[in-house]
Structure formats: C-alpha cells, structure tokens
BAVO-813918 format. One record per residue: residue in three letters; chain; x, y, z of N, C-alpha, C in turn. Coordinates in steps of 0.1 Angstrom, whole numbers. Example, Ala and Ser with C-alpha at 12.3 -4.5 7.8 and 13.67 -1.06 7.14 Angstrom:
2
ala, A, 132, -57, 78, 123, -45, 78, 132, -33, 78
ser, A, 128, -22, 71, 137, -11, 71, 129, 0, 79
***
This chain:
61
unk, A, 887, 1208, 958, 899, 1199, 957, 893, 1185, 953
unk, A, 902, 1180, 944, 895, 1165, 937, 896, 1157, 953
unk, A, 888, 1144, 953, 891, 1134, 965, 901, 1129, 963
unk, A, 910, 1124, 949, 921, 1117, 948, 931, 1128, 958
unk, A, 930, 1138, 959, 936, 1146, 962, 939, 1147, 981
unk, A, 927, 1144, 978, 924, 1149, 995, 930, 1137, 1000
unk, A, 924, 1124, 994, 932, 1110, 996, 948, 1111, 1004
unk, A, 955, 1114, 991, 968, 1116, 987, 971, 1121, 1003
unk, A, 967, 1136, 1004, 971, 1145, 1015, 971, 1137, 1028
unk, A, 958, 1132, 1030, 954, 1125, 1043, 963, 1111, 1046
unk, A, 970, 1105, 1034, 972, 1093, 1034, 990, 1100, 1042
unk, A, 991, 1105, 1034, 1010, 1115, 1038, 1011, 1121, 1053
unk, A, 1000, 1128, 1055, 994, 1135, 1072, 998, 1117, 1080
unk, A, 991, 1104, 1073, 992, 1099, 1087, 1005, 1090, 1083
unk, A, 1008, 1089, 1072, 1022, 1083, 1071, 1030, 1092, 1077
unk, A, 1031, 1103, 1079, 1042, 1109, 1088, 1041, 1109, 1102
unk, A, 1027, 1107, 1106, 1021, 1107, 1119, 1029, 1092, 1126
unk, A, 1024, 1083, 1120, 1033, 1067, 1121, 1041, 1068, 1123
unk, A, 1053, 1075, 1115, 1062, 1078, 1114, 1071, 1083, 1128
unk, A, 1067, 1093, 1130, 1069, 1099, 1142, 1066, 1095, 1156
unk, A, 1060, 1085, 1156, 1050, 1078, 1169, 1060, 1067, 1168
unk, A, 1063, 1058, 1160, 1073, 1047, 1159, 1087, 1050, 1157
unk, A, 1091, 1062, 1152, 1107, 1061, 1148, 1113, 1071, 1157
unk, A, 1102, 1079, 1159, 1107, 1093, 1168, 1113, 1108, 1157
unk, A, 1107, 1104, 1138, 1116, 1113, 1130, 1103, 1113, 1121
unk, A, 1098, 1123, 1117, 1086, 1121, 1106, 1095, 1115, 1090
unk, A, 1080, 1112, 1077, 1084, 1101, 1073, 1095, 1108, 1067
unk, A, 1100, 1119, 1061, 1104, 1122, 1051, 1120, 1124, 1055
unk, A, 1121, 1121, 1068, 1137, 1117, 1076, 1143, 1102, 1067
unk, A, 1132, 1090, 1065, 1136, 1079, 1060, 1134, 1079, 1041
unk, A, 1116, 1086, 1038, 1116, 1085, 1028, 1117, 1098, 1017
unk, A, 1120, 1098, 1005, 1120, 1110, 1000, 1102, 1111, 997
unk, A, 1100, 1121, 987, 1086, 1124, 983, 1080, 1116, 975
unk, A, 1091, 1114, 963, 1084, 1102, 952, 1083, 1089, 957
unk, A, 1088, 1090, 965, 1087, 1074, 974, 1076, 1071, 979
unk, A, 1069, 1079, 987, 1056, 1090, 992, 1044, 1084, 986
unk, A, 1048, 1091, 972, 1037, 1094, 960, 1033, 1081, 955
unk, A, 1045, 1068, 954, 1049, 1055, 952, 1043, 1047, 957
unk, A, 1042, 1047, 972, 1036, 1044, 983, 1021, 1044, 984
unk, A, 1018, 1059, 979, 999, 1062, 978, 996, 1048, 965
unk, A, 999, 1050, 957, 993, 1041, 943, 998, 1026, 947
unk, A, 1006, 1025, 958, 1006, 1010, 960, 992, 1009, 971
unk, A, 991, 1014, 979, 978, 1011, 984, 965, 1014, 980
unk, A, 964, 1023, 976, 954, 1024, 966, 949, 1012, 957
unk, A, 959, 1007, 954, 959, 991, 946, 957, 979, 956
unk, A, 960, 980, 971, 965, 970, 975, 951, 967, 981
unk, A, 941, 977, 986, 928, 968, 992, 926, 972, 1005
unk, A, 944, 969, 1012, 941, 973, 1030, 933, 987, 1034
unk, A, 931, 985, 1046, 931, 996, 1052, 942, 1001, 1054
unk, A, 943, 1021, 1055, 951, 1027, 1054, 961, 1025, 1067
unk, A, 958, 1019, 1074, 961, 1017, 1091, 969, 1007, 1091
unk, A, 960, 996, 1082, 970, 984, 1082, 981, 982, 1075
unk, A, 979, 995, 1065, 991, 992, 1049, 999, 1003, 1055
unk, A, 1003, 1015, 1062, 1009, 1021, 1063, 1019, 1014, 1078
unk, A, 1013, 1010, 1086, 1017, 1003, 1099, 1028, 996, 1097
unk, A, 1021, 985, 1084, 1032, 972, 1082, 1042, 981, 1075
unk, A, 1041, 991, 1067, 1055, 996, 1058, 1065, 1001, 1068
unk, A, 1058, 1008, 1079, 1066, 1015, 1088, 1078, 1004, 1098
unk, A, 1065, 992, 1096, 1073, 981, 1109, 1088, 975, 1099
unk, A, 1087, 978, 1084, 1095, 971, 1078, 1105, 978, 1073
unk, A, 1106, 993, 1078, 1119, 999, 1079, 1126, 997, 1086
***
C-alpha cells in the first residue's frame, strides 16, 4: 500500500478517535467523507503535527 495511503488511513483512524473522546460520536456523525478527504490535503499542506491540526478542528466544531 502507497504511504500517501497509509497516511490518509491513519490520519481518519485518529480523527475519529478525537472525535469520540471529545464529542462522545465518531467523526463521520459531524463530518461527511469528502470533508474527511478535505481535511487530509489541508494538513498535509498545513506543517502541524497531526495532533495539533486535528485537536484544534475538533475544538472548532
């Protein structure tokens, strides 16, 4: 499996993980998939760590 790949998977595993730990509903209660998929290529771009860029999206729902 490509690493962009594995990325992708691992990045969705812990956005739902956040997800569920803070809202009490995994992600796909708030977000759809392409939103998801949206989300990967904004961080990818963005620099953070995955901890820090997924945290703050969650704190901003």
């Amino acid at each position: 499996m490509p690493e962009l790949a594995q990325q992708r998977i691992q990045f969705i595993n812990y956005l739902h993980e956040v997800f569920l730990r803070n809202k009490g509903y995994g992600a796909l209660a708030y977000i759809t998939l392409p939103e998801m998929l949206n989300l990967f290529e904004q961080f990818l771009t963005s620099g953070d760590s995955a901890d820090h860029f997924i945290n703050q999206y969650v704190r901003s729902i």
